[in-house]
Backbone bond lengths (Angstrom), bond angles and torsions (degrees), N, CA, C in turn:
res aa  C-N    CA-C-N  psi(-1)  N-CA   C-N-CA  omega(-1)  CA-C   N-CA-C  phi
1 X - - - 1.449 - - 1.523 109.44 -
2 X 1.621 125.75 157.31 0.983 132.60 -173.04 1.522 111.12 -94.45
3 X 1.153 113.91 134.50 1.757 126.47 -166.32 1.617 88.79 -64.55
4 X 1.349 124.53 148.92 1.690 152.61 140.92 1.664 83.96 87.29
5 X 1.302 141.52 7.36 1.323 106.19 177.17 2.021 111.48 -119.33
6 X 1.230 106.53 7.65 1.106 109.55 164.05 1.847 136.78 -116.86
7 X 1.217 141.21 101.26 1.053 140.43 -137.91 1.353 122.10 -46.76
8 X 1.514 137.49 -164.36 1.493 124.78 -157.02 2.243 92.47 -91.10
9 X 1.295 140.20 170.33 0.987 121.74 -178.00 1.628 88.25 -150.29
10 X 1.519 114.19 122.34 1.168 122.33 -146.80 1.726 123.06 -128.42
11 X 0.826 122.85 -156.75 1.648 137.19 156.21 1.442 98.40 -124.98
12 X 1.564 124.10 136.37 1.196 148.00 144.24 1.183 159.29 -161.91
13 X 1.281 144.77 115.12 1.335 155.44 -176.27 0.837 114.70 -16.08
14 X 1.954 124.63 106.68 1.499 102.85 169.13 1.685 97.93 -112.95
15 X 1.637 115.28 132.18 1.222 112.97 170.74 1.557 116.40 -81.38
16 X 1.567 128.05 159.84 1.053 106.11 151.03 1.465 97.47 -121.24
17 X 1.505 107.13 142.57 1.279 119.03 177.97 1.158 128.80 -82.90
18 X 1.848 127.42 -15.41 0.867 113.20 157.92 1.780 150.05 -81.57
19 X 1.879 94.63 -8.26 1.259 140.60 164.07 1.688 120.95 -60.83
20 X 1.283 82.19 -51.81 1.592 89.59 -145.15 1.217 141.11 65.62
21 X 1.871 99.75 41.58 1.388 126.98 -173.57 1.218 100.78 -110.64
22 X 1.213 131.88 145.62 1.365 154.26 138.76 1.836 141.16 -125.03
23 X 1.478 99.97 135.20 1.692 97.68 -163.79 1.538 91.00 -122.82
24 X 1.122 89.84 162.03 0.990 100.23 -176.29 2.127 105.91 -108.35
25 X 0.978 128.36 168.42 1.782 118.05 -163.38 1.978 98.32 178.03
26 X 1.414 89.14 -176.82 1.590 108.46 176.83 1.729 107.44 -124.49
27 X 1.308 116.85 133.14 1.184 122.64 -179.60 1.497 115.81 -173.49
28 X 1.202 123.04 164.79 1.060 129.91 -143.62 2.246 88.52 -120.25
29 X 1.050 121.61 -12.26 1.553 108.98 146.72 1.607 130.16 -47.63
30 X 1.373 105.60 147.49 1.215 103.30 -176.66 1.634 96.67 -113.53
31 X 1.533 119.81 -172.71 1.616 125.18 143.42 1.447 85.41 -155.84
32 X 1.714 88.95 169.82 1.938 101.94 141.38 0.888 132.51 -78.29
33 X 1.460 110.47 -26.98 1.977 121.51 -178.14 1.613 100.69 -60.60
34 X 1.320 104.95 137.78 1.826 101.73 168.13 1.634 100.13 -129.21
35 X 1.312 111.84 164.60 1.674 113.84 176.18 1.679 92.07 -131.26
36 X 1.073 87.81 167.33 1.906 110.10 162.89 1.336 103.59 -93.35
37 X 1.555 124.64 125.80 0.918 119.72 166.22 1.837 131.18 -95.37
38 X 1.403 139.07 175.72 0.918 130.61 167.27 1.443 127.82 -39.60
39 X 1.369 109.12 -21.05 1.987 114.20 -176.57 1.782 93.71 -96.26
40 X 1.564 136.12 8.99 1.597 120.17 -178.62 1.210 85.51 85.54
41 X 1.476 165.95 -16.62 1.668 141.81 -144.88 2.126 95.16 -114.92
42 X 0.776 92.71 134.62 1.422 104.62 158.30 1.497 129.69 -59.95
43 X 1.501 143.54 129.87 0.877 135.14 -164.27 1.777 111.55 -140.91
44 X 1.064 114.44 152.59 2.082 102.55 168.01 1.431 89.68 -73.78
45 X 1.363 92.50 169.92 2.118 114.58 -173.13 1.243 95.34 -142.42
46 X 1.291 112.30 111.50 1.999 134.79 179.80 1.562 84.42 -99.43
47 X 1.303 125.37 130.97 1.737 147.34 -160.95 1.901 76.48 -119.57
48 X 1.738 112.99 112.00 1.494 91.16 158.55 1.994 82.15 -135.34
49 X 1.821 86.68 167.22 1.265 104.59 -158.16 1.643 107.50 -72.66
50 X 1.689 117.72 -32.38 1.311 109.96 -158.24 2.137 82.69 -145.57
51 X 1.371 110.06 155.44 1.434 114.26 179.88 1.523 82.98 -158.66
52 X 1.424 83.32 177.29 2.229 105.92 173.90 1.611 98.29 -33.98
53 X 1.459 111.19 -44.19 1.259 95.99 -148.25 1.548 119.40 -94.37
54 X 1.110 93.96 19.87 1.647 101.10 -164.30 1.792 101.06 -144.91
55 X 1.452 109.16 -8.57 1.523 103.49 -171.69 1.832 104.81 -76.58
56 X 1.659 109.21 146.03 1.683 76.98 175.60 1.947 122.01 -79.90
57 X 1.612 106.24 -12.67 1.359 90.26 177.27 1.763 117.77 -60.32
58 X 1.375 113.33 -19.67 2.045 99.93 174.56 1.172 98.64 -89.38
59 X 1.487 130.06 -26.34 1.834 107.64 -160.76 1.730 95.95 -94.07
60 X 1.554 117.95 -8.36 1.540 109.90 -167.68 1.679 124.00 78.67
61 X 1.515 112.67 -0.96 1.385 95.07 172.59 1.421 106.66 -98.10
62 X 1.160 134.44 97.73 1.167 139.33 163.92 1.596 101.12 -65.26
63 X 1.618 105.34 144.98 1.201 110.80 174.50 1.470 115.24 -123.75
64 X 1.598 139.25 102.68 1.347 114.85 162.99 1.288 130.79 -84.25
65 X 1.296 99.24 124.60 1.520 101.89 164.18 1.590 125.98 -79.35
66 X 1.119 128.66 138.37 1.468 116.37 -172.53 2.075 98.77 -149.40
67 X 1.735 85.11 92.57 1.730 96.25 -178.19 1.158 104.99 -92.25
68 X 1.413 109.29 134.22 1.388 116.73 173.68 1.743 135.97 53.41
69 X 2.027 97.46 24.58 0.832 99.49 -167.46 1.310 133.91 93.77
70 X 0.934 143.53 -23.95 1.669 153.83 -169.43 1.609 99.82 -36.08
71 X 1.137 113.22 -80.91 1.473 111.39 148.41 1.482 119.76 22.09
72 X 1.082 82.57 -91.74 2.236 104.16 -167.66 1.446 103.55 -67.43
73 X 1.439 100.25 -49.80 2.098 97.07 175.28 1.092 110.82 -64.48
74 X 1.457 142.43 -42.20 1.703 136.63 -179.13 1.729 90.82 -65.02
75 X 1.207 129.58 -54.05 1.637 109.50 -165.37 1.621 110.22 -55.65
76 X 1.500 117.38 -47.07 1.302 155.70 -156.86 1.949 69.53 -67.65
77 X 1.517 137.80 -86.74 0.745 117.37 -127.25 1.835 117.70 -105.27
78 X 1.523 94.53 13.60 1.480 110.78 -177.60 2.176 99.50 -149.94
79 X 1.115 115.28 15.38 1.344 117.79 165.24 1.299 100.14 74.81
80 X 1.725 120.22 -176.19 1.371 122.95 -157.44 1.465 95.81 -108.74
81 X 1.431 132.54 10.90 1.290 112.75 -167.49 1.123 129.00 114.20
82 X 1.486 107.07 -39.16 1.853 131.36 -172.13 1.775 106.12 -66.05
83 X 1.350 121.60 111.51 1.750 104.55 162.32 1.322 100.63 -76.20
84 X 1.381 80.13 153.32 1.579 81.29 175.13 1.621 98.17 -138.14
């Protein structure tokens, strides 16, 4: 690779916040936040909202939400699917 034109390529913390999981990985994100990690070494801490461990397609809890109906008016206004 060519020197100054590709970004820094690193070790860093990605939390997930809705988990309260964190891995540790290589990536080319930065932060200011740093953590201590499990080896004593300091690391940056990337805060992301959803990972493996918290998404519902790996854990299986899918959740629907259904505000105000959306639901019933899309069936109501394009049918359930069925040819008929």
């Amino acid at each position: 690779m060519r020197d100054g034109i590709h970004p820094a390529y690193g070790p860093v913390v990605f939390r997930d916040r809705a988990a309260g999981h964190a891995f540790l990985t290589r990536s080319t994100m930065t932060s200011e936040k740093t953590a201590v990690w499990e080896d004593g070494r300091t690391y940056p801490v990337v805060d992301v909202e959803v990972s493996d461990v918290s998404h519902p397609f790996h854990t299986g809890t899918v959740r629907v939400l259904d505000t105000a109906g959306r639901v019933e008016r899309f069936e109501r206004r394009y049918g359930n699917g069925e040819k008929g």
